[in-house]
N, C-alpha and C positions, 0 to 999 in steps of 0.2 A: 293100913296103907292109904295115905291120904288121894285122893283122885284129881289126875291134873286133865283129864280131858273134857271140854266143854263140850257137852253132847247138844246142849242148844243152839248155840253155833254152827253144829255140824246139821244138824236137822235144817235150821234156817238156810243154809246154805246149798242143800240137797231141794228141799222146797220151790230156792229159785229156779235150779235146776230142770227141775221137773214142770214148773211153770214154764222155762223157755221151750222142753222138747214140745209140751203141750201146743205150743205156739206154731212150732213148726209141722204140726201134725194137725192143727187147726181142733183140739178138743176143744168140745165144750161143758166144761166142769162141772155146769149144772145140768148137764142131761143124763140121767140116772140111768137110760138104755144104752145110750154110746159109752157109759163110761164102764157097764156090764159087758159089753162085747170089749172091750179093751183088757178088762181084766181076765174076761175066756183065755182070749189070744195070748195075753201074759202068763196066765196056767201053763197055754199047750205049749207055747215056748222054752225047749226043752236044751241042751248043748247037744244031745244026740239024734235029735230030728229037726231036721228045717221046715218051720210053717213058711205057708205063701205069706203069710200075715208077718211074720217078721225074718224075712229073709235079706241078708247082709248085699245081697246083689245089688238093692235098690235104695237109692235115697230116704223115701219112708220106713224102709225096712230096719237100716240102719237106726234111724231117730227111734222107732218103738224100742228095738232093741236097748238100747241106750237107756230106753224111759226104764224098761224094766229092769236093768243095772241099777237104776238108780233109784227106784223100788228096795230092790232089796237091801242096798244099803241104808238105807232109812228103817228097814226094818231090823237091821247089825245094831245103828247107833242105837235105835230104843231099845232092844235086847240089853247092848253094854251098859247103859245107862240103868234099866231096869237093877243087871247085874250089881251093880253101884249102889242101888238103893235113891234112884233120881229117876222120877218120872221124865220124861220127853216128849214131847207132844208136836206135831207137824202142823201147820196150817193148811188153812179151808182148803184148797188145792188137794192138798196130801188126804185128809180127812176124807176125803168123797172118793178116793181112786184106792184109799184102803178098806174103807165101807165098799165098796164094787169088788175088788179084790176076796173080801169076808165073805160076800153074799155068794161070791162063784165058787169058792173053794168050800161053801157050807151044801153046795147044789151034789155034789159028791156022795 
């Protein structure tokens, strides 16, 4: 079955994404401890428990929330894409906040 979805595309797309909330949340993508406490609060971020850290009440709350939507679908597209037999690969951005994502979830 031939594959009509462009997972590049979709990653690039997600990338920007994740760069604007970064903006509005004021990360700094090269700081390897901010971006480890980010990925914690990502972890505990659950649909069945509200952290202070991303609670929908608050403007920031909302944007992390968001970032970590858009987290995981970056991690859908590379799955389907893997599924395809197509590597996918995210930019420096995505790179460093799934490297922090990796290190928090290896801390387990």
């Amino acid at each position: 079955m031939p594959v009509f979805e462009n997972y590049a595309a979709d990653a690039a797309q997600l990338e920007t994404e994740i760069v604007r909330k970064g903006i509005i949340l004021g990360i700094d993508w090269d700081n390897e401890s901010e971006l480890r406490k980010l990925a914690r609060q990502a972890l505990a971020c659950r649909k069945d428990t509200i952290q202070a850290d991303c609670n929908p009440a608050t403007s920031e709350g909302i944007a992390k929330l968001e970032l970590f939507g858009l987290a995981q679908l970056m991690l859908k597209v590379m799955e389907q894409g893997a599924g395809d037999g197509i590597e996918v690969h995210g930019g420096p951005v995505w790179k460093a906040f799934a490297k922090a994502l990796w290190a928090e979830k290896n801390q387990d």
